[in-house]
N, CA, C and O atoms as a GROMACS GRO file, in nm:
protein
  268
    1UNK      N    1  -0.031   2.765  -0.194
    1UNK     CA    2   0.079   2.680  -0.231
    1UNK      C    3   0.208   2.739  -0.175
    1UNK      O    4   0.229   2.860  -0.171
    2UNK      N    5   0.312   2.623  -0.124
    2UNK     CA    6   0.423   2.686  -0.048
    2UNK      C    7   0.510   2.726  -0.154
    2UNK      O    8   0.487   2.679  -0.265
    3UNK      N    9   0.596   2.796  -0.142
    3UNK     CA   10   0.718   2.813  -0.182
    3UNK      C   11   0.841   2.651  -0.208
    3UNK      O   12   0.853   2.564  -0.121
    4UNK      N   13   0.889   2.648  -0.294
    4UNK     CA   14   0.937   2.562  -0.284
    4UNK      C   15   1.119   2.604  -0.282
    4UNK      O   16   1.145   2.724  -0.268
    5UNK      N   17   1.240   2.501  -0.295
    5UNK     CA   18   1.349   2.588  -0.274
    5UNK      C   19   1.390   2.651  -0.421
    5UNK      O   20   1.462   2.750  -0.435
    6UNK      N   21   1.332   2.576  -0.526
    6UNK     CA   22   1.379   2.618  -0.672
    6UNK      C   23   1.306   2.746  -0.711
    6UNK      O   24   1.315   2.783  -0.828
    7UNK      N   25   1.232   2.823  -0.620
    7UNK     CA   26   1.137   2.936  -0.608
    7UNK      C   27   1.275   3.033  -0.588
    7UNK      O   28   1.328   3.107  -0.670
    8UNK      N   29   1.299   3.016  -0.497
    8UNK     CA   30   1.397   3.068  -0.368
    8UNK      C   31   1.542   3.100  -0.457
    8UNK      O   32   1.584   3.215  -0.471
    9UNK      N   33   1.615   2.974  -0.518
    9UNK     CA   34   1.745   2.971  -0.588
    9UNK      C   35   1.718   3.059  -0.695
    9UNK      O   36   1.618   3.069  -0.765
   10UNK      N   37   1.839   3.132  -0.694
   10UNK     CA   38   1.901   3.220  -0.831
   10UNK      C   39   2.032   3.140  -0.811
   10UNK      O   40   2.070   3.104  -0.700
   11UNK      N   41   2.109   3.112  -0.946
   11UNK     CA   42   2.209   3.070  -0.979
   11UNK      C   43   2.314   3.187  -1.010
   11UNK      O   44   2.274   3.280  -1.079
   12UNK      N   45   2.434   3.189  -0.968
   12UNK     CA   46   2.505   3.280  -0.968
   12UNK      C   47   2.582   3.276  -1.136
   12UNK      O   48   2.602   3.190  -1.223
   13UNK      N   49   2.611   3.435  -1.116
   13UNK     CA   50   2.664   3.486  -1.283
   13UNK      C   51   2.885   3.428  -1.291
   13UNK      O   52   2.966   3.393  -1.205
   14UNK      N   53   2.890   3.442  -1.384
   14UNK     CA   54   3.049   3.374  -1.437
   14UNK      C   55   3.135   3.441  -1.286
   14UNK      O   56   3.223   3.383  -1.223
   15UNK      N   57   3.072   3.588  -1.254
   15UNK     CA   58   3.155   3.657  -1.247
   15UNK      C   59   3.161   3.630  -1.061
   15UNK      O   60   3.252   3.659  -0.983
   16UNK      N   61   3.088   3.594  -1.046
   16UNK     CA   62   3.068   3.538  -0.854
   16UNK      C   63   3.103   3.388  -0.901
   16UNK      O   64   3.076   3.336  -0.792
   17UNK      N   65   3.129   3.317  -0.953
   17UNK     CA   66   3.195   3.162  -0.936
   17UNK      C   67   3.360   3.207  -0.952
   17UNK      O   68   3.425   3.125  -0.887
   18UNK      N   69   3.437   3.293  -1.005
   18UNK     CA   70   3.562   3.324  -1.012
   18UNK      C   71   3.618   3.274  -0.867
   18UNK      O   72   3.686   3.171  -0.868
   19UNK      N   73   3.597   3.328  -0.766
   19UNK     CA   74   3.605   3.307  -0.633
   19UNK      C   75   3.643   3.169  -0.572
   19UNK      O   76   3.740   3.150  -0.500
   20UNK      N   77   3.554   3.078  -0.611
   20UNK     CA   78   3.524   2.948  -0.568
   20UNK      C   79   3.632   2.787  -0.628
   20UNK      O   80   3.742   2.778  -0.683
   21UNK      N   81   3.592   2.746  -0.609
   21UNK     CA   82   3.724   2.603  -0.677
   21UNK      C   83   3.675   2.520  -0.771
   21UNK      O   84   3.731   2.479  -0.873
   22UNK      N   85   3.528   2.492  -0.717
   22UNK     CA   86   3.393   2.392  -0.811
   22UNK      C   87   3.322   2.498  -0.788
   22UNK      O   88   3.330   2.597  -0.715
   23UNK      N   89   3.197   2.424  -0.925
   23UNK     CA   90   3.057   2.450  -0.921
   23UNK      C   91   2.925   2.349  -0.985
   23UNK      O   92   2.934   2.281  -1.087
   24UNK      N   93   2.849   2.356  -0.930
   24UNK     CA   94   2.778   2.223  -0.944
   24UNK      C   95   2.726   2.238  -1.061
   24UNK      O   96   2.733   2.346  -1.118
   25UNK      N   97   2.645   2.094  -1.135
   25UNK     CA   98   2.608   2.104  -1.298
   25UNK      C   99   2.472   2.195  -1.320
   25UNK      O  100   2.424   2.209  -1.433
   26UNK      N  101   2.435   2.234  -1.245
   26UNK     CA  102   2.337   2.332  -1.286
   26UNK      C  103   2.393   2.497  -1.282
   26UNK      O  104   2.352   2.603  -1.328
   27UNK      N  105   2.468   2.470  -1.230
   27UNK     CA  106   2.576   2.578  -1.225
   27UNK      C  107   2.648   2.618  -1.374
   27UNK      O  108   2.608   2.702  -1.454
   28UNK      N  109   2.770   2.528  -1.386
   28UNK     CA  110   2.817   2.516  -1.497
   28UNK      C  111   2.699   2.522  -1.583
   28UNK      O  112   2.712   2.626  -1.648
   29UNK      N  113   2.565   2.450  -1.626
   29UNK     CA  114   2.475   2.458  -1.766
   29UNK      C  115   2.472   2.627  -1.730
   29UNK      O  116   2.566   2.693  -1.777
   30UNK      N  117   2.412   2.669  -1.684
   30UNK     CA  118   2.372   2.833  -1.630
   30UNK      C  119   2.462   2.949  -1.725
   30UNK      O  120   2.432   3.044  -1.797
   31UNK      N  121   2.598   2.875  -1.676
   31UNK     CA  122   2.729   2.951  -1.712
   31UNK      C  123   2.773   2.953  -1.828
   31UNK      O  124   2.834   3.043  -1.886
   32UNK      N  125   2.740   2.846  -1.865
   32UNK     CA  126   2.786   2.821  -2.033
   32UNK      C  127   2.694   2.843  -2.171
   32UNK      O  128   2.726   2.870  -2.287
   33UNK      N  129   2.527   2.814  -2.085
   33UNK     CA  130   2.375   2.823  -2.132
   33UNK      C  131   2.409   2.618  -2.239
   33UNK      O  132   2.389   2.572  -2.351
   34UNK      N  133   2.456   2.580  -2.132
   34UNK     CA  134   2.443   2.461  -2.263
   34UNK      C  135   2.308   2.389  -2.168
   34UNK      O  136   2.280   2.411  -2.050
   35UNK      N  137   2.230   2.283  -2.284
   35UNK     CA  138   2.140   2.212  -2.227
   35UNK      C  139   2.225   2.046  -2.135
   35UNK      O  140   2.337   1.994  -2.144
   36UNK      N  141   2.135   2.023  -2.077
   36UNK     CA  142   2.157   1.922  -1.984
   36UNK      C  143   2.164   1.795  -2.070
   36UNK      O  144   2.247   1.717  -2.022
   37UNK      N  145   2.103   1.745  -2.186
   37UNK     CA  146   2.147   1.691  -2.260
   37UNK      C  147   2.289   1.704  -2.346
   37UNK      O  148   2.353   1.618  -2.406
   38UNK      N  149   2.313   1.841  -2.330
   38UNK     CA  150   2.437   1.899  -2.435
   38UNK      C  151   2.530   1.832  -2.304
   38UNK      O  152   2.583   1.726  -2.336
   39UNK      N  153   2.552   1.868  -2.184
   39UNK     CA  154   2.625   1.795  -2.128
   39UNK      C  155   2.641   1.675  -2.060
   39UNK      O  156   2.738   1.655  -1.988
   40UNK      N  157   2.541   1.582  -2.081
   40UNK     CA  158   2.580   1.471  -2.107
   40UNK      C  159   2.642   1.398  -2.214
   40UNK      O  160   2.708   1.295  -2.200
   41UNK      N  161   2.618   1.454  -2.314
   41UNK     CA  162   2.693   1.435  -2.426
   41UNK      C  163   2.874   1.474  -2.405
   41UNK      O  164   2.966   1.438  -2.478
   42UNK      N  165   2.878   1.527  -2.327
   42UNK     CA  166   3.004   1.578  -2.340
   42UNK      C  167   3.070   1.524  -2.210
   42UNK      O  168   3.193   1.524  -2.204
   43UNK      N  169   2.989   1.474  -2.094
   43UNK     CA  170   3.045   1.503  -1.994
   43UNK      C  171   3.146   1.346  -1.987
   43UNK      O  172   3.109   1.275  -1.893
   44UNK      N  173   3.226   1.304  -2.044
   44UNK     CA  174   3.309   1.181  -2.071
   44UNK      C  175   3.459   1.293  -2.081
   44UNK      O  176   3.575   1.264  -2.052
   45UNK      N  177   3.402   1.432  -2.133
   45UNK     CA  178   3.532   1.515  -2.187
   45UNK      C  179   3.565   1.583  -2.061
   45UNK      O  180   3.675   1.554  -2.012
   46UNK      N  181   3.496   1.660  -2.005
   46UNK     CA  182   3.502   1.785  -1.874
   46UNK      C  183   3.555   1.689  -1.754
   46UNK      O  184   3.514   1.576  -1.728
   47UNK      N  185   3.615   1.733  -1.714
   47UNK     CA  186   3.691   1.690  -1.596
   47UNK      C  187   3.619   1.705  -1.473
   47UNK      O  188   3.618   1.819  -1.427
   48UNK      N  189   3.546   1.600  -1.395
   48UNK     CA  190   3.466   1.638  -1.324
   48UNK      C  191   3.523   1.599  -1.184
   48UNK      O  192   3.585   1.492  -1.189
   49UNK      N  193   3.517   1.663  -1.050
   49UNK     CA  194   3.529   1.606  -0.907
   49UNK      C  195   3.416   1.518  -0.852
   49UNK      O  196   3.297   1.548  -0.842
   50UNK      N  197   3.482   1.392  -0.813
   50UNK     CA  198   3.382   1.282  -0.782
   50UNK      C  199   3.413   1.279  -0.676
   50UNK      O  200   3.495   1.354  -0.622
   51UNK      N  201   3.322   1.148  -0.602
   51UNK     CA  202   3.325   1.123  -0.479
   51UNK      C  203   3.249   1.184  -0.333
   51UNK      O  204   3.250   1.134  -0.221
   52UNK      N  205   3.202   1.275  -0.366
   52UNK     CA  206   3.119   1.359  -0.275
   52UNK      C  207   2.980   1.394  -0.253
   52UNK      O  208   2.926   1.485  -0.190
   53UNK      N  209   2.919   1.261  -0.348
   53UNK     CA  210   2.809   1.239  -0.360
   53UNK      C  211   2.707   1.248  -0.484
   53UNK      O  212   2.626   1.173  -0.538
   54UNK      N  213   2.778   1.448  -0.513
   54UNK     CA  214   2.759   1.485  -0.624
   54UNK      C  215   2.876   1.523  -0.743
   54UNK      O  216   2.985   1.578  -0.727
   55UNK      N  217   2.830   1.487  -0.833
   55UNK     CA  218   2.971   1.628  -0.946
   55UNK      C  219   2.963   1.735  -0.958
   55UNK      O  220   2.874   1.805  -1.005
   56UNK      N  221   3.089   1.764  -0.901
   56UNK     CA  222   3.126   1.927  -0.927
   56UNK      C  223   3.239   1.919  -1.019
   56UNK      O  224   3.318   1.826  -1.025
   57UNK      N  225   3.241   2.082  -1.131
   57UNK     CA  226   3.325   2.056  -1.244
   57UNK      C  227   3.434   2.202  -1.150
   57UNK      O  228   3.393   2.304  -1.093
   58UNK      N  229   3.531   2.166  -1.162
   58UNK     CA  230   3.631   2.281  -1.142
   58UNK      C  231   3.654   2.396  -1.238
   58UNK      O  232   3.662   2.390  -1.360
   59UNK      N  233   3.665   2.519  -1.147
   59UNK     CA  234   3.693   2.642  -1.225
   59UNK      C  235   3.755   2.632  -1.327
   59UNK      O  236   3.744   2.715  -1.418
   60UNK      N  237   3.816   2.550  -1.331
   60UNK     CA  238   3.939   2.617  -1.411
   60UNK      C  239   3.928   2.528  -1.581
   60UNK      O  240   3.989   2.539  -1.687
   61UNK      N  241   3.817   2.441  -1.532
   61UNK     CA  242   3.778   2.336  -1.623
   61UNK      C  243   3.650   2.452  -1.710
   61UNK      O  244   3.656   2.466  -1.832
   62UNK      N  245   3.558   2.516  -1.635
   62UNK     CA  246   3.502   2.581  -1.679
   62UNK      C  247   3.535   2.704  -1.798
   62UNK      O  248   3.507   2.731  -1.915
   63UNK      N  249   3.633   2.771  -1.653
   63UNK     CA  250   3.690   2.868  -1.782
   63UNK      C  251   3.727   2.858  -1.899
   63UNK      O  252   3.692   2.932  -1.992
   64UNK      N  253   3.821   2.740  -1.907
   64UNK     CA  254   3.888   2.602  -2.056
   64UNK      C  255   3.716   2.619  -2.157
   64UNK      O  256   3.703   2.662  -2.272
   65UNK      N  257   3.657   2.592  -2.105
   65UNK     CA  258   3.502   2.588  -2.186
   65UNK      C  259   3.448   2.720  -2.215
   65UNK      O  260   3.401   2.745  -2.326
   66UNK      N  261   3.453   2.780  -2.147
   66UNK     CA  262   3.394   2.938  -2.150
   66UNK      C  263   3.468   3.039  -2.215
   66UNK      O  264   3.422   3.150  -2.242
   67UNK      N  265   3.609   2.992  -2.247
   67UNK     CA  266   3.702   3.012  -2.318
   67UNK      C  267   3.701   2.985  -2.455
   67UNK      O  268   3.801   3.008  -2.523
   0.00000   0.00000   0.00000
């Protein structure tokens, strides 16, 4: 059996997204440990970047949460 890419991915820690502007929702769940249901429930509140195919939530939106 091959490898697949979710074999391959590690999701990065709070402290390597500091760097960056967004991070994608498996990202953010990772970061916060909330479930994927927990943020759909919420995600009407988090300020998300659209348009690019996918949502990405901004740093700074994160930190506000992680905070």
């Amino acid at each position: 059996m091959s490898n697949t890419s979710c074999d391959k991915c590690t999701l990065p820690s709070w402290e390597e997204l500091q760097g960056r502007a967004t991070c994608s929702i498996p990202e953010f769940l990772h970061v916060t440990g909330w479930s994927r249901a927990r943020y759909y429930r919420w995600r009407h509140k988090i300020t998300r970047v659209t348009g690019y195919g996918v949502d990405m939530i901004p740093i700074s939106e994160v930190r506000r949460i992680v905070n």
